[in-house]
MMTF fields as JSON, N, C-alpha, C and O atoms, coordinates in Angstrom:
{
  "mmtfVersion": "1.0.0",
  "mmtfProducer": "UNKNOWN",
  "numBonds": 503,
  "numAtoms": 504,
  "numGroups": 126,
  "numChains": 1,
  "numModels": 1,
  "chainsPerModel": [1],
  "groupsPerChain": [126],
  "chainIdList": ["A"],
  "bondAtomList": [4, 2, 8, 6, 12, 10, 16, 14, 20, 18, 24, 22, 28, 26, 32, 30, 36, 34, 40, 38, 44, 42, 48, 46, 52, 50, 56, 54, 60, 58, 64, 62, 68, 66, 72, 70, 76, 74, 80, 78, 84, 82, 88, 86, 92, 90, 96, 94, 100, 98, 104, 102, 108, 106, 112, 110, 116, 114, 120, 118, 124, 122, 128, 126, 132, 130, 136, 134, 140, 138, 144, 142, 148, 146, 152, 150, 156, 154, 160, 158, 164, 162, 168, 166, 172, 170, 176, 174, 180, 178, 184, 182, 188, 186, 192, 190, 196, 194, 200, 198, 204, 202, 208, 206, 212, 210, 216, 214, 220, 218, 224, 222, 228, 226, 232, 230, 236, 234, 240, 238, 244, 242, 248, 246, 252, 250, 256, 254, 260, 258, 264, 262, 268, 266, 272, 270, 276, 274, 280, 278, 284, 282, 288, 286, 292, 290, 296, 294, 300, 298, 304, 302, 308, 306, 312, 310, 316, 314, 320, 318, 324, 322, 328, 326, 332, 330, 336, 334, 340, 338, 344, 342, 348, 346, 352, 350, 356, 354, 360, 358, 364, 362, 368, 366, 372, 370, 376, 374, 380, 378, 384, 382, 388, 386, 392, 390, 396, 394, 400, 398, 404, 402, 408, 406, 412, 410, 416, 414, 420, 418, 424, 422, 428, 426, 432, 430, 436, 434, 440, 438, 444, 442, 448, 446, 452, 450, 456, 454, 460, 458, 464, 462, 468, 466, 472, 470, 476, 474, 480, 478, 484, 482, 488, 486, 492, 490, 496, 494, 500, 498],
  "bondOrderList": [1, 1, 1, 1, 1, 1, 1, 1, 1, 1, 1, 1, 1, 1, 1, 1, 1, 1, 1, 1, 1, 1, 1, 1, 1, 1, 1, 1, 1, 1, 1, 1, 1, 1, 1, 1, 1, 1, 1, 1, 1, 1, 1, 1, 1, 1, 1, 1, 1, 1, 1, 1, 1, 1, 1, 1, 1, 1, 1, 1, 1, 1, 1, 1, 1, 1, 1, 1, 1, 1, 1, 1, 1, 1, 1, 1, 1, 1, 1, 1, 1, 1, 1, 1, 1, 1, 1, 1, 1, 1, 1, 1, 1, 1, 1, 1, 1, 1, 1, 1, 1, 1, 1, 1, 1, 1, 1, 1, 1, 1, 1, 1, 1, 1, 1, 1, 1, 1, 1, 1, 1, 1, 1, 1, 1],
  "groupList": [{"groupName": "UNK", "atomNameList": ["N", "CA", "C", "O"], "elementList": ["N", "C", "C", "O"], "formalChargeList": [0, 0, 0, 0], "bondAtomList": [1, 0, 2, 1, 3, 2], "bondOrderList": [1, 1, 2], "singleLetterCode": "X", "chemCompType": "L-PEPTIDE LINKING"}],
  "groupTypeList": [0, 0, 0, 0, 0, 0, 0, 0, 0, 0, 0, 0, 0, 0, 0, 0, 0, 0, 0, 0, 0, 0, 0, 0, 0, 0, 0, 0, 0, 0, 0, 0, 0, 0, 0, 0, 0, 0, 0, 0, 0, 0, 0, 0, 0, 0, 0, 0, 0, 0, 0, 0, 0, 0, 0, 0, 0, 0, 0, 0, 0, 0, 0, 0, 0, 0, 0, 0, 0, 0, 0, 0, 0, 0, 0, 0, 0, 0, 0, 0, 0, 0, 0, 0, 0, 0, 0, 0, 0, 0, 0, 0, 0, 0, 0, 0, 0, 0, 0, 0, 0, 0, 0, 0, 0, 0, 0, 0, 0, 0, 0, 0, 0, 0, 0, 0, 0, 0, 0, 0, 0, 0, 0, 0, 0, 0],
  "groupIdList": [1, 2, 3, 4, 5, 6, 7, 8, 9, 10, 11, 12, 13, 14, 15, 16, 17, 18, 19, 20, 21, 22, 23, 24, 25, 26, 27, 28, 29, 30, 31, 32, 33, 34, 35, 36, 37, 38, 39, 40, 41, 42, 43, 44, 45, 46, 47, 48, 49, 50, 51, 52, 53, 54, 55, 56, 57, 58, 59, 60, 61, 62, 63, 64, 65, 66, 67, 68, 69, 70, 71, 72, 73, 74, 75, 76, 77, 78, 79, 80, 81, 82, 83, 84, 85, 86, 87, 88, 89, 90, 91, 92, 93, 94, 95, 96, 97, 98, 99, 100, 101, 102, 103, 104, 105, 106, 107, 108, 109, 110, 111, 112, 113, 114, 115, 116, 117, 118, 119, 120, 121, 122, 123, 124, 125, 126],
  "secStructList": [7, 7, 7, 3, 3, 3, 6, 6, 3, 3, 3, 7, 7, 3, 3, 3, 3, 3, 6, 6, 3, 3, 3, 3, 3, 7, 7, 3, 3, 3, 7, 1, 1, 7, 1, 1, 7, 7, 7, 7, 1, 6, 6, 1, 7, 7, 7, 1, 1, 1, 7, 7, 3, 3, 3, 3, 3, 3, 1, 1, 6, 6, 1, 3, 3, 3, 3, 3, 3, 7, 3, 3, 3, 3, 3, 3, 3, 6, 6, 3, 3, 3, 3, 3, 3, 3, 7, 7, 7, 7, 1, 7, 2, 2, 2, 2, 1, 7, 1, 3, 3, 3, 7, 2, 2, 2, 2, 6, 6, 3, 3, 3, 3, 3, 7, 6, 6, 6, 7, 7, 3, 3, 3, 3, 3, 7],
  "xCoordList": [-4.826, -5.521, -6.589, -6.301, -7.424, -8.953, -8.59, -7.578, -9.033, -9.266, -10.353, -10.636, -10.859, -11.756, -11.557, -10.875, -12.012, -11.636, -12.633, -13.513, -12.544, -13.155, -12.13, -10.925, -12.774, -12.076, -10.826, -9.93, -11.071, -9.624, -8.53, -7.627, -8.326, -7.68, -7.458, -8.565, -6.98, -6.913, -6.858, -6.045, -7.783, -8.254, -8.132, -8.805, -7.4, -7.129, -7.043, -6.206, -7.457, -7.264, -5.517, -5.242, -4.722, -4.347, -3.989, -4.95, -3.296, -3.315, -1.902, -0.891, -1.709, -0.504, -0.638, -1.734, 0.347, 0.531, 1.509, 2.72, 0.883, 1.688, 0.92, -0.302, 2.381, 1.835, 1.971, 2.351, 1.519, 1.473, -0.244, -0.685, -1.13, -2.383, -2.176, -1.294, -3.549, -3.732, -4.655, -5.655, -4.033, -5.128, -5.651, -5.069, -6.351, -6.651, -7.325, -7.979, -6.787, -7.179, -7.654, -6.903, -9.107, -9.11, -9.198, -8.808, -9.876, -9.434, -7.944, -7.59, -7.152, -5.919, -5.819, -6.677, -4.71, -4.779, -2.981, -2.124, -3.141, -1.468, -1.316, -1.959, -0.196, 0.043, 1.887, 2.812, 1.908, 3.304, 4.176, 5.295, 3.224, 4.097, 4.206, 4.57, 4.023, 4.839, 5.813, 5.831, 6.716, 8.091, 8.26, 9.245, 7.115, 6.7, 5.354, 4.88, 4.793, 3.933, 3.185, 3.776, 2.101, 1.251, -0.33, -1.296, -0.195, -1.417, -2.179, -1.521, -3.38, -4.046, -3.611, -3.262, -3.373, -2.689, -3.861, -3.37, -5.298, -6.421, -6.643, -7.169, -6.413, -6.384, -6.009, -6.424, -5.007, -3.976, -4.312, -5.006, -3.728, -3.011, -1.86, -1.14, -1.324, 0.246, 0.572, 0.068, 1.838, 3.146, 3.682, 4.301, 3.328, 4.037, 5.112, 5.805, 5.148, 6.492, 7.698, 8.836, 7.086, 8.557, 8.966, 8.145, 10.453, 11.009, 10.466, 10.502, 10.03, 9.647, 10.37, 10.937, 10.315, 11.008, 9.915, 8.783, 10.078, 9.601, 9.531, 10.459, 8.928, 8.823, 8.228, 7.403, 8.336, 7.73, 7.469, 8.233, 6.4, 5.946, 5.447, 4.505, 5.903, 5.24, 4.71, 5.324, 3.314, 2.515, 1.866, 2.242, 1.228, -0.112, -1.04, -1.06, -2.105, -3.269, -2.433, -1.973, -2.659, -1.84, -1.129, -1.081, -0.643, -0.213, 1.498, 2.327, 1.719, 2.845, 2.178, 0.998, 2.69, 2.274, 3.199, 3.965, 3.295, 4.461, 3.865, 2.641, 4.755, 3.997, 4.988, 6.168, 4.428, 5.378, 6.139, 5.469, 7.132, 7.382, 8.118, 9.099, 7.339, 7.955, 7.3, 6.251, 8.513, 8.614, 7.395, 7.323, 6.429, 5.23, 5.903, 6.86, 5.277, 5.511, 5.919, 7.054, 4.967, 4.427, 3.55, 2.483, 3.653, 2.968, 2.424, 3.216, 1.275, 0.676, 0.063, -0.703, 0.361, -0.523, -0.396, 0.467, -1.705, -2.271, -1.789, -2.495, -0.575, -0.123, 0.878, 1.272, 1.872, 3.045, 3.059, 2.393, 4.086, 4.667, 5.989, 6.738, 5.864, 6.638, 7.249, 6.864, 8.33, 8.667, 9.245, 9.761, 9.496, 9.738, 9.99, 11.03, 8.771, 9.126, 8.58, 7.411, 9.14, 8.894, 7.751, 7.939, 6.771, 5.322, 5.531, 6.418, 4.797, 4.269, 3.173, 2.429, 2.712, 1.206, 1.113, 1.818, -0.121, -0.365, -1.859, -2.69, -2.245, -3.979, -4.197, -3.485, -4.92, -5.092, -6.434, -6.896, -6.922, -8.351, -9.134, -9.837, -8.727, -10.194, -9.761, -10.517, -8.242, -8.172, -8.273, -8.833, -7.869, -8.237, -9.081, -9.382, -9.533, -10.821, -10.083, -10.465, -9.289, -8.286, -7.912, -8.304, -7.243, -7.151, -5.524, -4.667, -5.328, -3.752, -3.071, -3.974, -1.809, -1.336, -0.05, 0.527, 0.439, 1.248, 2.395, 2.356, 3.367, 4.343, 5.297, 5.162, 6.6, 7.201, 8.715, 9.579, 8.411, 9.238, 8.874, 9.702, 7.457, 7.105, 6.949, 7.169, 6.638, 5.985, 7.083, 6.94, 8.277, 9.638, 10.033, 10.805, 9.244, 9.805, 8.938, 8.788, 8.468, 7.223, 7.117, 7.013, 7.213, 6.705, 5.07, 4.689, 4.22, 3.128, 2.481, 2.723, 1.303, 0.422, -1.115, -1.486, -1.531, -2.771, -3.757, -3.271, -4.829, -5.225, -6.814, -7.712, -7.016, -8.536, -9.234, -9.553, -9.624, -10.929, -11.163, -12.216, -10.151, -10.99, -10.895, -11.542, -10.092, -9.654, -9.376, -10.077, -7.745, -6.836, -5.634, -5.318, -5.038, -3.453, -2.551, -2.705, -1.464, -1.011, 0.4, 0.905, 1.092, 2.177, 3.195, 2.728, 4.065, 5.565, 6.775, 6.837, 7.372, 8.263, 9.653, 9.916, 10.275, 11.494, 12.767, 13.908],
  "yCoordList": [-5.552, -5.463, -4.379, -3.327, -4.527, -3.652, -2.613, -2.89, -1.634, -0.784, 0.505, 0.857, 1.089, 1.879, 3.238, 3.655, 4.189, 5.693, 6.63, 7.201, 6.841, 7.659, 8.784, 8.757, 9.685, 10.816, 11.519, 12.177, 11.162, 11.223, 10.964, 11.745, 9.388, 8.301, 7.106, 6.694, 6.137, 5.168, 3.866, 3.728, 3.339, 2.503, 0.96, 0.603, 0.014, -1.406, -2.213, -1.754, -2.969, -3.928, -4.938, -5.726, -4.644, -5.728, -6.885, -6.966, -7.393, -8.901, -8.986, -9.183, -8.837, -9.183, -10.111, -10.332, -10.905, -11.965, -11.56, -11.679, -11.011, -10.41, -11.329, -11.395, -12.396, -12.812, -14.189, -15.023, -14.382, -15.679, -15.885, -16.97, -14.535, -14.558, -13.52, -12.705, -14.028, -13.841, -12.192, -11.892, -11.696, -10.203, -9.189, -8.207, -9.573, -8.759, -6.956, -6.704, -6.184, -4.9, -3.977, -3.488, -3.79, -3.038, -1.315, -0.579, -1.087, 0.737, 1.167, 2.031, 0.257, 1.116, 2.151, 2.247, 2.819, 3.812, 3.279, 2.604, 4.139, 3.543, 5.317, 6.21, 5.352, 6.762, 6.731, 6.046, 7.618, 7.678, 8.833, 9.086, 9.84, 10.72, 10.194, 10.984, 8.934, 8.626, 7.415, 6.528, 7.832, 6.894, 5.506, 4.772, 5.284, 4.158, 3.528, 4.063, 2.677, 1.79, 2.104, 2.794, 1.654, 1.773, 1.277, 1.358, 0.903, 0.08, 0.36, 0.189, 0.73, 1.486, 0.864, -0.212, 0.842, -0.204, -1.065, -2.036, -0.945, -0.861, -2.513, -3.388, -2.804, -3.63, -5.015, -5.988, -4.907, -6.296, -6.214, -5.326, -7.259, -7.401, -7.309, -8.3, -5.842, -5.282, -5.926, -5.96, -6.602, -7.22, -6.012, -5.365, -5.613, -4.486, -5.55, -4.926, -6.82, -7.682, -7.773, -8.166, -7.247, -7.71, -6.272, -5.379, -5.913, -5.167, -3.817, -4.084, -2.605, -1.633, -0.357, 0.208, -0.037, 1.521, 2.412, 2.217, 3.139, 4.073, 5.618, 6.331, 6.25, 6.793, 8.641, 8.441, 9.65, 10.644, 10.84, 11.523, 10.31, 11.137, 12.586, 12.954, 13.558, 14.21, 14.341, 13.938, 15.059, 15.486, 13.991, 13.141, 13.761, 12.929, 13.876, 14.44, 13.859, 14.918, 16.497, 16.826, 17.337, 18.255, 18.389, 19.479, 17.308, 17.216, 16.562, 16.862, 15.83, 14.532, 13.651, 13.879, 12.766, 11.681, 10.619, 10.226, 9.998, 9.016, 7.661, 7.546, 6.573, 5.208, 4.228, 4.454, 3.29, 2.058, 0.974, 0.461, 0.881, 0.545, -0.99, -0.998, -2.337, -3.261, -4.143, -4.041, -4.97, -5.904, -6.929, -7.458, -7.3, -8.109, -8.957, -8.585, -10.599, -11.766, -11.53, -11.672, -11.226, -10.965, -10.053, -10.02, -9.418, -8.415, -8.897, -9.415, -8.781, -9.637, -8.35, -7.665, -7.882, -7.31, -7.545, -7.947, -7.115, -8.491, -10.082, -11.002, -10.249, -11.713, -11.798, -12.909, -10.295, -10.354, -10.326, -9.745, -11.194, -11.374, -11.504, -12.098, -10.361, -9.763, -9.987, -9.423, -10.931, -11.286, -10.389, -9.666, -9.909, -9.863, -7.705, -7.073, -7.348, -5.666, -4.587, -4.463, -4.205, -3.124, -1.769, -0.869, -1.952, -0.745, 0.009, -0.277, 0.774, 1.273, 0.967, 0.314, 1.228, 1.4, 1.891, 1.718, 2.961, 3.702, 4.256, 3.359, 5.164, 5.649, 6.565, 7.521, 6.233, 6.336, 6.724, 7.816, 5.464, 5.129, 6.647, 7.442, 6.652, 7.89, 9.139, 10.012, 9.172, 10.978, 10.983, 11.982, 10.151, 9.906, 9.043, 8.926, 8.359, 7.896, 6.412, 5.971, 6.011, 5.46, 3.869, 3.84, 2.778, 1.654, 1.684, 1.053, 2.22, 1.98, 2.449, 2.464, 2.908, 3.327, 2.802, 2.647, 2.438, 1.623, 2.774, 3.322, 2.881, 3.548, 3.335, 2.464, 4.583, 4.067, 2.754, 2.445, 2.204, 1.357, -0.067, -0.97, -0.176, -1.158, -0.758, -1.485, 0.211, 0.477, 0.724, 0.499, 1.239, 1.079, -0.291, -0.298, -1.344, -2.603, -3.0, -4.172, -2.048, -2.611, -0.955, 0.271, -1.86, -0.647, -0.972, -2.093, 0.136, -0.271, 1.128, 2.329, 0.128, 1.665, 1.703, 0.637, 2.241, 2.707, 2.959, 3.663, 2.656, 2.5, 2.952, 2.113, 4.411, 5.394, 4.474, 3.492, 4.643, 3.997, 3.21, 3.181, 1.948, 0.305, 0.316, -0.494, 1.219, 0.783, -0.37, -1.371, -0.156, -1.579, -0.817, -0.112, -1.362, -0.854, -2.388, -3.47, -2.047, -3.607, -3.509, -2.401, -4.3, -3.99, -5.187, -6.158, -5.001, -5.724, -5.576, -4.658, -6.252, -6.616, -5.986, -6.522, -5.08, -4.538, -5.712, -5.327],
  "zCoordList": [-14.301, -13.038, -13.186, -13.758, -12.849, -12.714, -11.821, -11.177, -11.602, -10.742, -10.899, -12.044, -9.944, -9.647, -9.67, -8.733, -10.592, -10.953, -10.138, -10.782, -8.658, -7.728, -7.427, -7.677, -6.897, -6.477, -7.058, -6.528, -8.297, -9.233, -9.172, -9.469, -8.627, -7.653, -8.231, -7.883, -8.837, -8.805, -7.268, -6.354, -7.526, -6.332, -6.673, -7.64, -6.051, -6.467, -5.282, -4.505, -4.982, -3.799, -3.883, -4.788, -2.856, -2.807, -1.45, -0.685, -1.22, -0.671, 0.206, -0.469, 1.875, 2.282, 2.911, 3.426, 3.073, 4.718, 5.55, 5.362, 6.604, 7.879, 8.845, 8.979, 9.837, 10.704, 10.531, 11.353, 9.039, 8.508, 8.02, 7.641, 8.126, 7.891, 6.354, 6.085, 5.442, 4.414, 4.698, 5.351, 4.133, 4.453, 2.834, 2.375, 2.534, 1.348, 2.157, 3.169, 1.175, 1.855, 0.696, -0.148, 0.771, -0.23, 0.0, 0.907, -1.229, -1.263, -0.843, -0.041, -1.666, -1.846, -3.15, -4.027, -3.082, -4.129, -4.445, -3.873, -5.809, -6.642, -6.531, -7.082, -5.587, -5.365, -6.042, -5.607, -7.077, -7.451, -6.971, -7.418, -5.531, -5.114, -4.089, -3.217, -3.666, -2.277, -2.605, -3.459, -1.401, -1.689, -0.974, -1.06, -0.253, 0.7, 0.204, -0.798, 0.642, 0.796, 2.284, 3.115, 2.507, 3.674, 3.808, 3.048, 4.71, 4.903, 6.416, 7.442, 6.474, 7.757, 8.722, 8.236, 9.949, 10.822, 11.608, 12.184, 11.771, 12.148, 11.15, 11.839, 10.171, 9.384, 9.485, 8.855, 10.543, 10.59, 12.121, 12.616, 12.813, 14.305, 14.213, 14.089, 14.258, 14.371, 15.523, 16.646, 14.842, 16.205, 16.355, 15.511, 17.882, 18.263, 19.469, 20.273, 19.483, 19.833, 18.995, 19.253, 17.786, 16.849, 16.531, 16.743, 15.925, 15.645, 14.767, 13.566, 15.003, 14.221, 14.117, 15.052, 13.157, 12.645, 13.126, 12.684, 13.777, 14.348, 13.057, 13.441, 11.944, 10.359, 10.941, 11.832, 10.794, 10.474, 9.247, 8.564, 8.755, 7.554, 7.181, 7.883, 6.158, 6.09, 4.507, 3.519, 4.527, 3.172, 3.312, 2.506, 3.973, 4.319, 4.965, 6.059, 3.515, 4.1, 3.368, 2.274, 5.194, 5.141, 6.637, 7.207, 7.154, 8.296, 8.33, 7.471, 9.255, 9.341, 10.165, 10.434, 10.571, 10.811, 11.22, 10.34, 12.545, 13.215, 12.56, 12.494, 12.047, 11.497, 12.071, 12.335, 12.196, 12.098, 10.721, 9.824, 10.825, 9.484, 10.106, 10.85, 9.571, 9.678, 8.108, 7.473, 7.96, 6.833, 6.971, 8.08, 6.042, 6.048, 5.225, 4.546, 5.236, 4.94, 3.223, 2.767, 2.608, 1.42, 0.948, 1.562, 0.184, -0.501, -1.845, -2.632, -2.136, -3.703, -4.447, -3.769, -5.994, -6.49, -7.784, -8.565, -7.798, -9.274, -9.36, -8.948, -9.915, -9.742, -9.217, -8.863, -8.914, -8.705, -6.749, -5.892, -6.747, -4.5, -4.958, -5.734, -3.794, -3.068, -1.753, -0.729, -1.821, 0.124, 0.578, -0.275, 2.267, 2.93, 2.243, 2.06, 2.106, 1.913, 2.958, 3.321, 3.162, 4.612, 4.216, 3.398, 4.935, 4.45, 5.87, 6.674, 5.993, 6.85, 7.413, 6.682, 8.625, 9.153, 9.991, 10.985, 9.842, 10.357, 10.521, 10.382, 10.709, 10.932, 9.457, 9.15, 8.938, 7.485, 6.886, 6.556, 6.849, 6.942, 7.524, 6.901, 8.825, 9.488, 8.896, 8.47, 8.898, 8.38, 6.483, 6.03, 5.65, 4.151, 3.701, 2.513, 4.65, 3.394, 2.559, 1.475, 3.162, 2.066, 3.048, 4.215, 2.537, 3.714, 3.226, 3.844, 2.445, 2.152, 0.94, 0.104, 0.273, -1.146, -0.835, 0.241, -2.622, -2.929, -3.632, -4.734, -2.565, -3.197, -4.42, -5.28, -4.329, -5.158, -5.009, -5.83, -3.361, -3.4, -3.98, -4.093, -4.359, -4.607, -6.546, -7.514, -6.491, -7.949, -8.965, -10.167, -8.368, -8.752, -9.824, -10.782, -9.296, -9.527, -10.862, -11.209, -11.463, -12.059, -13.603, -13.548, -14.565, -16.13, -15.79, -15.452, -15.93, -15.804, -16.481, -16.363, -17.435, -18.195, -17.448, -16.954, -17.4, -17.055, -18.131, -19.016, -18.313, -19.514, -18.927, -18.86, -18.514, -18.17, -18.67, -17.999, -20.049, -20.84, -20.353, -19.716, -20.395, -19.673, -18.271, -17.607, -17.708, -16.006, -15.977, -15.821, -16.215, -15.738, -16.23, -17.188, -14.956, -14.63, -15.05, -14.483, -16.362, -16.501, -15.866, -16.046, -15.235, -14.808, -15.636, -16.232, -15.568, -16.071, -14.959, -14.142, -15.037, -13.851, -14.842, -15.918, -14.438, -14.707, -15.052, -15.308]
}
């Protein structure tokens, strides 16, 4: 998978269906100090009808931060989906600069090298 070396960040687009709609989201980042997943909430039409975890995050930014955490249809990155995995969302975007990062509940699932020179992150499924 390609990705973009800004801000001394790794940056990769990927792809959920929440809703039953196809949503590609880019300017995510592959963050391996967070233990969640998240996606700006500004992004989707959050069902605030269906069931949500109510999350305090903290060490976003230099603040905390209340999110909603409900399970999306599918999660896609690079080739690999993912059903039914629980992210967060929340306001993201205006205070980082950022539309979303891929934690380690997702990244967990995955050997993956990073390879600077070419920019491309390869992943393998555990």
């Amino acid at each position: 998978m390609k990705f973009e070396w800004k801000q001394d960040l790794i940056w990769v687009n990927i792809t959920i269906i929440y809703g039953g709609k196809i949503i590609i989201i880019p300017d995510c980042i592959i963050d391996t100090g967070s233990s969640s997943t998240m996606i700006d909430i500004d992004l989707v039409e959050f069902d605030y009808h269906k069931p949500a975890l109510i999350k305090r995050l903290f060490g976003i930014g230099t603040g905390k931060q209340e999110v909603l955490c409900q399970p999306v249809d599918k999660i896609i990155i690079d080739e690999f989906e993912f059903e039914a995995v629980e992210i967060e969302f929340g306001a993201i975007k205006e205070n980082l600069g950022i539309n979303g990062f891929i934690g380690n509940n997702i990244l967990s699932q995955f050997i993956f090298t990073i390879n600077f020179k070419q920019k491309v992150v390869n992943f393998t499924l555990v």
